[in-house]
C-alpha positions in Angstrom: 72.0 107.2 108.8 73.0 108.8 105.8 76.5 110.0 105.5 79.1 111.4 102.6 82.8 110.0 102.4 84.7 113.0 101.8 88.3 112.4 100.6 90.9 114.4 99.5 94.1 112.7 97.7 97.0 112.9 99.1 99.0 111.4 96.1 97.9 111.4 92.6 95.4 108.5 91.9 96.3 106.2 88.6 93.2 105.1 86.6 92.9 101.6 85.0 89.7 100.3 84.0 89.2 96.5 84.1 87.2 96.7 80.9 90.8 96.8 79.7 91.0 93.1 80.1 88.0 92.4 78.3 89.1 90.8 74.6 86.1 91.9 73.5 86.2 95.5 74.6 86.7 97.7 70.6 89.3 99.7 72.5 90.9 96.0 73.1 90.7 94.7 69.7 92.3 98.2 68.1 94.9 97.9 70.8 95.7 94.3 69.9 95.5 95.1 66.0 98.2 97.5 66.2 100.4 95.6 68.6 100.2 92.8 66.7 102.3 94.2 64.1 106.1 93.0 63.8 107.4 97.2 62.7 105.5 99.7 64.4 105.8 103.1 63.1 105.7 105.9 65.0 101.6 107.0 64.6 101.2 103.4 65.4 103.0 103.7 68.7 101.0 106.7 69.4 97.7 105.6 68.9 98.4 102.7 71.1 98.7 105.0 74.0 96.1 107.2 72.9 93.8 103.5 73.5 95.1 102.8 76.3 94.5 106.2 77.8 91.0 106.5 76.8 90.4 102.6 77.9 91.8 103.2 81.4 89.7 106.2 82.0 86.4 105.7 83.7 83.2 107.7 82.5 79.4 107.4 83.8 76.1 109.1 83.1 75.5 110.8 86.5 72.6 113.3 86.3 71.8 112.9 83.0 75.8 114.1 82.5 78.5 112.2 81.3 81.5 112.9 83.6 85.0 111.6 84.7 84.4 109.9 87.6 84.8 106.7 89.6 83.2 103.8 90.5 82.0 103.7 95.0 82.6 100.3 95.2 86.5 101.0 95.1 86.2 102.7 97.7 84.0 100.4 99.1 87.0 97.8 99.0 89.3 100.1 100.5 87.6 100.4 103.6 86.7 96.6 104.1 90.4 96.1 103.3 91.3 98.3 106.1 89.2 97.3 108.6 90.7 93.7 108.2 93.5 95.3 109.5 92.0 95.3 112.7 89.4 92.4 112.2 86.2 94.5 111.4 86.0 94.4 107.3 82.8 91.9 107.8 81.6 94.6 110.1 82.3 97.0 107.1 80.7 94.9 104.5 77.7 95.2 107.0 77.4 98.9 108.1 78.7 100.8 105.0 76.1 100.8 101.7 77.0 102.6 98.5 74.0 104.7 97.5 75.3 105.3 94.3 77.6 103.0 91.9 79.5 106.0 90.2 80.8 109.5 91.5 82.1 112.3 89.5 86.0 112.5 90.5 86.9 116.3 91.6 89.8 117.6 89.7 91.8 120.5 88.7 88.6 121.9 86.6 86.2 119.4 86.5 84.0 122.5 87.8 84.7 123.6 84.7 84.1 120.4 82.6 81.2 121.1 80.0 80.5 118.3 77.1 81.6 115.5 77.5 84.0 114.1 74.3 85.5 117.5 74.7 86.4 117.0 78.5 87.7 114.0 77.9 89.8 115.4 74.8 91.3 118.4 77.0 92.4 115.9 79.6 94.0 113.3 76.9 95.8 117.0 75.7 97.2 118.1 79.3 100.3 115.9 79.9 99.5 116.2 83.6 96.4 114.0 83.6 99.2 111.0 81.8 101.5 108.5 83.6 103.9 106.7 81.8 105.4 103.2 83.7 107.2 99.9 82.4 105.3 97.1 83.6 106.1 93.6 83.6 104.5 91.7 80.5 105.3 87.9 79.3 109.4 88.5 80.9 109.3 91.9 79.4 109.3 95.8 80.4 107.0 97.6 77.9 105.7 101.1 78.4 101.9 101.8 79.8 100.0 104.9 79.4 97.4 105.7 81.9 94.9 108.6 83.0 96.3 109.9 86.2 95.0 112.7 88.4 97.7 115.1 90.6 95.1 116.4 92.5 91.7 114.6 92.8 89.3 114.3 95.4 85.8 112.3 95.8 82.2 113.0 97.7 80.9 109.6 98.0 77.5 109.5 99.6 76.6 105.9 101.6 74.3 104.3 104.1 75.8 103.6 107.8 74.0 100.9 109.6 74.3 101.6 112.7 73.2 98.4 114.2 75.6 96.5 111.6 78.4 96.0 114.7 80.5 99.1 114.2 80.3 102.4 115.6 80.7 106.2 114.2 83.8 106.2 115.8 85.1 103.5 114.6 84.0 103.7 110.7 85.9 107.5 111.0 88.8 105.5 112.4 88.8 103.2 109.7 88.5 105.8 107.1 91.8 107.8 108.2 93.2 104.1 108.0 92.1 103.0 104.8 93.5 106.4 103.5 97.3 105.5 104.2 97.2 101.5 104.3 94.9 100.4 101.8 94.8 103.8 98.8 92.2 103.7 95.8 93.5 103.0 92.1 96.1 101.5 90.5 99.8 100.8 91.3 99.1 101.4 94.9 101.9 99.4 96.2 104.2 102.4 95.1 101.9 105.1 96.5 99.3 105.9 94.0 96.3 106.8 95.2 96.4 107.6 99.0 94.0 110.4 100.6 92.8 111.8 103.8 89.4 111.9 104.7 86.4 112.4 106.9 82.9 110.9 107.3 80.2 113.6 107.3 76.8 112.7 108.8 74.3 114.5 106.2 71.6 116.9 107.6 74.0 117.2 110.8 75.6 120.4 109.4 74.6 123.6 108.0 76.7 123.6 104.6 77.4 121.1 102.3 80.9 120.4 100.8 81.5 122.2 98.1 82.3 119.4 94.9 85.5 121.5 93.9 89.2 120.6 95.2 89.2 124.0 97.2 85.8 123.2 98.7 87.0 120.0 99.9 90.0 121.1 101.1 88.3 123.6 102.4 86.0 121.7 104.5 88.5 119.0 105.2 90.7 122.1 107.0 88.1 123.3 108.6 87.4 120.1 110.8 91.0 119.4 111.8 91.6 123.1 113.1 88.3 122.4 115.1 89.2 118.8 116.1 92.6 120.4 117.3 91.1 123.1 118.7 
């Protein structure tokens, strides 16, 4: 059965990439060049953060398009984390396949987004799409700049296998849990990243979601007022 993870966030996700652990990533070596140096000046300090922005972002060739966007298997995790909650993420590992690796993140005009260097420039501009945090390095606070999103939402198109041990039901359950427990991103533990969701069975409906933040919320209204209903 094919189906689309639809998500809206609920808090503002927090991008880190984990090729920002890599010593061999350039972004790494630039980074570690400049904070390797005993007095910083001030352009110094500010390309740091422009490196670590850009690092922390994620990118991917979807469509012949380079977009923003992020990877399924996070949210892939998310769900298997939740459903350990209740003893089913082996169930979840089973039923739920990821028919695509990336997905463009929806964000406030990603609609819009043409080429993308120049996307990626307008975001780095906006200091909405910035989070600045202390972090804990070596006994230490220092400062970490990463992309972050206000408003963001994801159509994330998967396989359920229905014979896998879980029902519709249950993976929809899972989903609304996974949205407040578990979160996508980084620095969840302080409330990055959380969303609510639904699980739309393609084919089974006669429009599509539209991949904007007011289609999704759109849709994602829609089917609570007729779930209250």
């Amino acid at each position: 059965m094919n189906i689309e993870f639809v998500l809206e966030g609920a808090s503002a996700l927090l991008c880190h990439n984990p090729q920002m652990v890599d010593p061999n990533f350039e972004l790494n070596r630039h980074i570690k060049a400049l904070t390797g140096k005993r007095k910083k000046t001030e352009s110094d300090l500010k390309d740091i953060e422009r490196l670590e922005w850009h690092g922390g972002l994620y990118t991917a060739d979807i469509g012949g398009k380079v977009v923003v966007s992020q990877p399924s298997a996070k949210l892939r995790k998310c769900l298997i984390n939740a459903g350990k909650i209740t003893k089913q993420g082996k169930q979840i590992e089973r039923a739920v396949i990821m028919t695509e690796l990336n997905v463009p993140l929806i964000y406030e005009g990603s609609d819009k987004a043409g080429d993308s260097e120049a996307e990626v420039a307008r975001l780095f501009s906006l200091p909405a799409f910035h989070s600045r945090l202390s972090v804990g390095v070596n006994g230490k606070r220092v400062m970490r700049v990463r992309p972050a999103f206000p408003r963001w939402a994801m159509i994330v198109p998967a396989v359920f296998v229905s014979d896998a041990g879980l029902n519709f039901e249950e993976i929809e359950r899972i989903m609304e849990l996974a949205g407040v427990a578990e979160r996508i991103g980084d620095n969840r533990v302080n409330g990055y990243g959380a969303f609510r969701g639904r699980v739309r069975v393609v084919g089974q409906e006669a429009k599509s979601v539209k991949p904007t933040l007011q289609g999704v919320r759109d849709y994602l209204d829609s089917y609570e007022r007729a779930a209250a209903a």
